[in-house]
N, C-alpha and C positions, 0 to 999 in steps of 0.2 A: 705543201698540201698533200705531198704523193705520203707523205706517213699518218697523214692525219684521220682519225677512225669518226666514223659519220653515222647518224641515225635519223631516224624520221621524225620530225615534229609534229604539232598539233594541225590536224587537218582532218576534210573530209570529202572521199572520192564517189563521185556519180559518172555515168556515162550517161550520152546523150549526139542522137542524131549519128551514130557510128563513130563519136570519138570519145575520149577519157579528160576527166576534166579533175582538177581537185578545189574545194572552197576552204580558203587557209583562215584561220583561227589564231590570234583574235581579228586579221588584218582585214577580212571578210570579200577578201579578192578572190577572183576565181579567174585558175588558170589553169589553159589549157593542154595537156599533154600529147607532148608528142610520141616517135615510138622509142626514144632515146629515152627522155624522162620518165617514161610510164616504166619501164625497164626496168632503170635505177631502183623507182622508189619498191617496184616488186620485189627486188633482191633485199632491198633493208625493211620490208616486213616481216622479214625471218629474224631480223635483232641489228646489232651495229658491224660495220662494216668497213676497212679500212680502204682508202680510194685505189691503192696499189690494187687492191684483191677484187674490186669492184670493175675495175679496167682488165684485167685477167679475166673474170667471170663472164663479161659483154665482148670479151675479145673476136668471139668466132662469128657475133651480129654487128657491131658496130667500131668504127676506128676509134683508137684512143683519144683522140682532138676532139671525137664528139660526143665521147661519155666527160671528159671531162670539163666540154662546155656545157654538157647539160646537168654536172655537177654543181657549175660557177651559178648555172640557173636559177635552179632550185635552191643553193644557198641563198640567192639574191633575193628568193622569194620567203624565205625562210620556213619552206618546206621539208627541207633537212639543215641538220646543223654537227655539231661535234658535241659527240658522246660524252652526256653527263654533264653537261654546260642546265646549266638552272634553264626554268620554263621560263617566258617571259614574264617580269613582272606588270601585273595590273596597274596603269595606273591611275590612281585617286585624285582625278581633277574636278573639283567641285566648282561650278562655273560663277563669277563673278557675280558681284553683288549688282551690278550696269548691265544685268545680262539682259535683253529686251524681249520686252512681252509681244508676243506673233499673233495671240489669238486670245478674243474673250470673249467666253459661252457664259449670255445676261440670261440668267432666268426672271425673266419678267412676270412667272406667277407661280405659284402652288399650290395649284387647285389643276383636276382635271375633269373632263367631260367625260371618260370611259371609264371602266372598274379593269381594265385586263389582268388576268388571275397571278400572272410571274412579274408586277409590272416591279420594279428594285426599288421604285420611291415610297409607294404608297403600296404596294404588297404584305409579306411574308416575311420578307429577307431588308424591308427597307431598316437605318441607320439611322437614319433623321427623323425626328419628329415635327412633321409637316405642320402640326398645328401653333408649334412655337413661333412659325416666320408669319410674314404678311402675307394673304393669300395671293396680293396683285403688288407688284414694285411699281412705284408711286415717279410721276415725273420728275421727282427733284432727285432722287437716289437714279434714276435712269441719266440724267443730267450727269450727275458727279461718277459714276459710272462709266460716260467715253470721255468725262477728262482724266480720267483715271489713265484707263486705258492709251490714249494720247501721251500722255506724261510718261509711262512706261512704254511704251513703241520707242526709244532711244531716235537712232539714227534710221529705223526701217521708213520707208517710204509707204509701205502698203502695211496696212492692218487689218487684221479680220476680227468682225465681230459677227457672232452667231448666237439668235435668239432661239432660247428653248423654255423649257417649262419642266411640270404640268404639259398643260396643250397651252402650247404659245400664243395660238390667235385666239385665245380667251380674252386676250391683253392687245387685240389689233390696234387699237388707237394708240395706243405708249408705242408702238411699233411704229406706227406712222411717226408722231414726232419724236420719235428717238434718233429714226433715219434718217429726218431732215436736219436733225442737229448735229448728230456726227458728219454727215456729209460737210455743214458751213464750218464746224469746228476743224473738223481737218483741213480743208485747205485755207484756212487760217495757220494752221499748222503745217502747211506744204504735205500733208502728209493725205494718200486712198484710200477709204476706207472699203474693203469687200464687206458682202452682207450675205448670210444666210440665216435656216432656220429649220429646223427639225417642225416635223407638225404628222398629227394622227390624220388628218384627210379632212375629218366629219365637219370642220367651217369653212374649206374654200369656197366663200361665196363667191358671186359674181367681179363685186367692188373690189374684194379681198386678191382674187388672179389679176383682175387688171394693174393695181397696185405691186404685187410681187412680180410682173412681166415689164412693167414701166421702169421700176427701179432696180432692173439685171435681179433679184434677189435668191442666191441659191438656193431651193427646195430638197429635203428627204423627205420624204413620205414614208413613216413608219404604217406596216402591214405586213400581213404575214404568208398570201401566199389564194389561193382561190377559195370561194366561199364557204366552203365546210372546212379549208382548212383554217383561215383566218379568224372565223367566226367559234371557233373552240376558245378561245382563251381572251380574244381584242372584243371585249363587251362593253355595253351599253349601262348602265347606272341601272338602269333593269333587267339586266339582263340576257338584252338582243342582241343577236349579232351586227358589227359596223360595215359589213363588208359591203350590202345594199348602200349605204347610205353612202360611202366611201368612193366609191368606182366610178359613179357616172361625176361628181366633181373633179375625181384626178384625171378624169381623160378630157375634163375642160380645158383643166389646169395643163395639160401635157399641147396642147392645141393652139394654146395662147400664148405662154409661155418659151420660147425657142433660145432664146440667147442664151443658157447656159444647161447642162444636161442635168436631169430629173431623174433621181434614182430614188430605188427603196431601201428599206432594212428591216431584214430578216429575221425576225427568233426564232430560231430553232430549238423544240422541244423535242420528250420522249414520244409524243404524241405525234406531235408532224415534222418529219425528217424524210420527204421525199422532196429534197432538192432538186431534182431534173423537170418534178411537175411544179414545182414552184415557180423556181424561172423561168421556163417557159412560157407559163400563166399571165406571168409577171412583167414579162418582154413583148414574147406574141400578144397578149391579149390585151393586155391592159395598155402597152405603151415603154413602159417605163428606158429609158437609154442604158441605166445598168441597175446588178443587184446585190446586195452586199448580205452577205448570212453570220449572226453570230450565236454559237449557241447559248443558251436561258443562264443569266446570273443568279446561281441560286445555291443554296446548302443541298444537300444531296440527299435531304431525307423528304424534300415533296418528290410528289407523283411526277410531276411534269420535268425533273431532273433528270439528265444526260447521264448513262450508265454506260458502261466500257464498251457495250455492243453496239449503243447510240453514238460512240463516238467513231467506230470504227465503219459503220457504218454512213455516219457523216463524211469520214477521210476518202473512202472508197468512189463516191458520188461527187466531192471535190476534186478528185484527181480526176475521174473523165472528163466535169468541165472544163478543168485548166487544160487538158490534152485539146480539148475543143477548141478554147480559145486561141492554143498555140496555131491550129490548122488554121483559123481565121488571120490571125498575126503574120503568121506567111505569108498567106494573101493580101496583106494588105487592109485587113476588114476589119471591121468593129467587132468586137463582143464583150456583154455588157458584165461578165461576170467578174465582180469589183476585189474582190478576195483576190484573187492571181495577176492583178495588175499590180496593185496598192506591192504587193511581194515580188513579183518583180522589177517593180521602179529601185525601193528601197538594197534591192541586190546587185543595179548596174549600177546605183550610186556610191556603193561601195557602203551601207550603213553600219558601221560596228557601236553597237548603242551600248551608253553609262547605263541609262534608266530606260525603261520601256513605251513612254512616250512623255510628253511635255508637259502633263499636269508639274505644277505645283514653278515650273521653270517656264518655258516659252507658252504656255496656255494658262489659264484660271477659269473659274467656274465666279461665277457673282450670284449670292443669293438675291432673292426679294426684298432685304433688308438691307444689300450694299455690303454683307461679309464677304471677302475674298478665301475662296477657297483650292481646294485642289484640283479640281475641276469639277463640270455640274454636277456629276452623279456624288458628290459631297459636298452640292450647296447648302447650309446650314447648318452642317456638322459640328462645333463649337471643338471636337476634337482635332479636325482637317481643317483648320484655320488658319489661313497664312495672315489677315490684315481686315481691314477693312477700305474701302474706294475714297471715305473721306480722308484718314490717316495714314494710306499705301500701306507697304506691305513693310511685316516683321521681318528684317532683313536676319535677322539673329536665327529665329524659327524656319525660316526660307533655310535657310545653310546648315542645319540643324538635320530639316528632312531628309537633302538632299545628299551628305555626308551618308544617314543610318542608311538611305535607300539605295547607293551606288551599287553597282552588279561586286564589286571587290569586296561587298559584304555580305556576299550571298554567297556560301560556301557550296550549296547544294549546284549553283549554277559554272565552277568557277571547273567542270572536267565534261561538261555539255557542250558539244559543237555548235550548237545554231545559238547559243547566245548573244551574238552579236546582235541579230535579228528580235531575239526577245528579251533576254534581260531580265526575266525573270517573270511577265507578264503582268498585266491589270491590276493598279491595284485596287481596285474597286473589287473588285472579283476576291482577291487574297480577303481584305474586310470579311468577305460574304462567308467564305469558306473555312479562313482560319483567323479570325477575330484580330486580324492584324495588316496592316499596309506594309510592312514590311517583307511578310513570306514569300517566297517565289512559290507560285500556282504548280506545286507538284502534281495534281492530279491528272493534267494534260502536259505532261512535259512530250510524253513518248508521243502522242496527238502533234505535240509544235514540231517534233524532229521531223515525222514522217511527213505532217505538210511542207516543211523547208524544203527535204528531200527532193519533192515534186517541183515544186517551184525551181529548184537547182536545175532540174531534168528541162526544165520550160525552158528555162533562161538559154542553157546551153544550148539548146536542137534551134534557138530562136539565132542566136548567136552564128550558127553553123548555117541556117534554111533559108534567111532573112535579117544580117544585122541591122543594114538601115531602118527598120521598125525599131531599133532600140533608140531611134533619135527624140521619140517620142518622151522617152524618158530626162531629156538631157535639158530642157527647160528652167 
């Protein structure tokens, strides 16, 4: 070892809470430096470096026993390695054809009660042609739909099924006996089925909260923010804004409701991107446990489209609340800002992702018609067709996807540090932007790094301030 010349591998260094950390690539572990390795790797960002000359250069800070344990370290972690040895290769494991289904988002209708101006279905930028499918899925496709789903759960015990739409309680009766039938189906099957459902607000009736608080049913509440903000874009079929109509339901709904936590989600547009007053609106005022922000799926040539200053100015306003959050996390305390948890769960869990989330593999999308797709935001796509719920799934086309979609085919992502974490991102989004599921979402690459960045800075000072809060994660 003493002749052997050494250089720095793939990695990325953040400080946090007064120490030095690096998050290694592809392995997506983060570890932390001490003043022996921070040392080392400083000397081999000048180029390569032989250990002999390395132990001479540290000689006058540190013993030789312990640069060259923190040489054996950092090889172990494969944070350095020997000069000119190939990067590691990617590898290409496209997951079994028995791989089990975790989660299915039933769109139960297609039809909606709002007109919202950015909405990705029924918008500008939507893919699908809503008038082809059935406006409402019919009990016998709702039927064949959780045996579906049953039949592809493999060996998991727990299932989630998530009704969405359109506005989903356009369709509250199929909701009702769909739940009672997955529920008897399942444990017929040994198997629990989780329940949630995305919904605009404007039908939580009376009948409707009691019903969602009886049966645990997890609620998001898409909205966007206080009444002139929300009421810009979240209209009414004429026009009006929802926000009146909205707020005094969900804070029934938040009242009655208690077994499981009630969050919203965010669009953020060119128009309203004062995140600090949204949340706050959104938390303090309204109720809600937490709140999740994503910016507008859209082509870049409407108005309401995110421009580099909107993004930077989004990143700017997410990094003080993840900072916020961390100060709470030391404490011990809640904070309901759902972006910088969701990224730090996935960073103590070590997640180094193929694909950038589980459509088309561990989630599907079911149209109104019973097509199984890539997830819902390509329910009825006939392009994004993996199967149908009577027939299961195209196993040929399933592996087909999953093969052209892997990150080892994404050259653009294959010298970017945070890809573990994204993988290339959305591709619902990719569709939008560049007429393809396949591209990795170049236009916010530098956007994902910079958020990682922070997230990293979280994780660490959490790490350092407070680990036992990361038990939170370990479920």
């Amino acid at each position: 070892m003493s002749t052997l010349e050494l250089e720095a591998r793939e990695f990325h260094p953040f400080d946090a809470a007064g120490s030095s950390f690096i998050y290694l690539v592809p392995s997506a572990a983060v570890f932390r430096l001490d003043e022996t390795t921070e040392a080392i790797l400083d000397h081999l960002s000048a180029g390569p470096r032989p250990v002999d000359e390395l132990c001479r250069s540290l000689a006058g800070r540190f013993a030789e026993e312990e640069v060259r344990s923190g040489i054996y370290d950092l090889m172990e972690t494969r944070a350095i390695g020997p000069r000119g040895a190939p990067p590691e290769a990617m590898p290409v494991e496209v997951p079994s054809e028995d791989f089990p289904l975790t989660t299915m988002v039933l769109n139960v209708t297609a039809k909606c009660n709002l007109s919202c101006t950015y909405c990705y279905e029924y918008g500008e930028d939507q893919i699908v042609d809503q008038t082809s499918m059935p406006r409402y899925m019919d009990e016998k496709t709702a039927r064949e739909s959780v045996d579906f789903m049953l039949d592809q759960a493999g060996d998991h015990e727990v299932v989630n099924l998530t009704f969405f739409g359109g506005e989903t309680l356009l369709n509250f009766k199929l909701l009702q006996s769909t739940l009672e039938y997955a529920n008897r189906r399942g444990a017929e099957e040994g198997k629990r089925v989780r329940f949630s459902l995305t919904t605009n607000g404007t039908l939580l009736k009376p009948e409707v909260i009691e019903w969602l608080a009886d049966n645990d049913v997890g609620v998001t509440i898409s909205m966007d923010g206080p009444k002139d903000v929300n009421d810009q874009f979240r209209v009414l079929n004429n026009g009006m804004g929802s926000y009146e109509m909205i707020v005094p339901k969900v804070k029934k709904l938040l009242e009655r409701h208690t077994t499981r936590p009630i969050g919203a989600r965010v669009t953020l547009t060119q128009q309203n991107l004062d995140v600090h007053r949204i949340y706050r609106h959104l938390t303090e005022e309204v109720g809600f446990w937490e709140v999740g922000f994503a910016p507008v799926t859209t082509s870049s040539c409407h108005s309401y489209a995110l421009d580099e200053a909107s993004y930077q100015s989004m990143l700017e306003q997410f990094r003080e609340l993840a900072f916020d959050w961390l100060e709470h996390a030391v404490q011990g305390r809640h904070h309901g800002f759902s972006n910088v948890r969701e990224s730090i769960e996935e960073i103590h869990k070590g997640f180094s992702k193929a694909y950038p989330c589980g459509a088309g593999l561990g989630l599907v999308g079911v149209a109104t018609d019973g097509d199984v797709n890539l997830c819902h935001r390509f329910a009825g796509s006939k392009d994004h067709q993996l199967g149908t719920v009577r027939d299961g799934i195209d196993r040929s086309k399933q592996a087909k996807f999953l093969e052209e979609h892997h990150i080892a085919y994404k050259p653009d992502c294959h010298s970017c540090w945070a890809r573990p974490l994204c993988s290339g991102g959305c591709y619902h989004e990719a569709q939008t932007r560049y007429g393809t599921t396949s591209a990795p979402n170049l236009h916010y690459c530098d956007w994902i790094r910079s958020w990682t960045h922070t997230c990293l800075e979280v994780y660490g000072a959490l790490a350092e301030r407070n680990p036992s809060y990361l038990q939170h994660f370990e479920a």
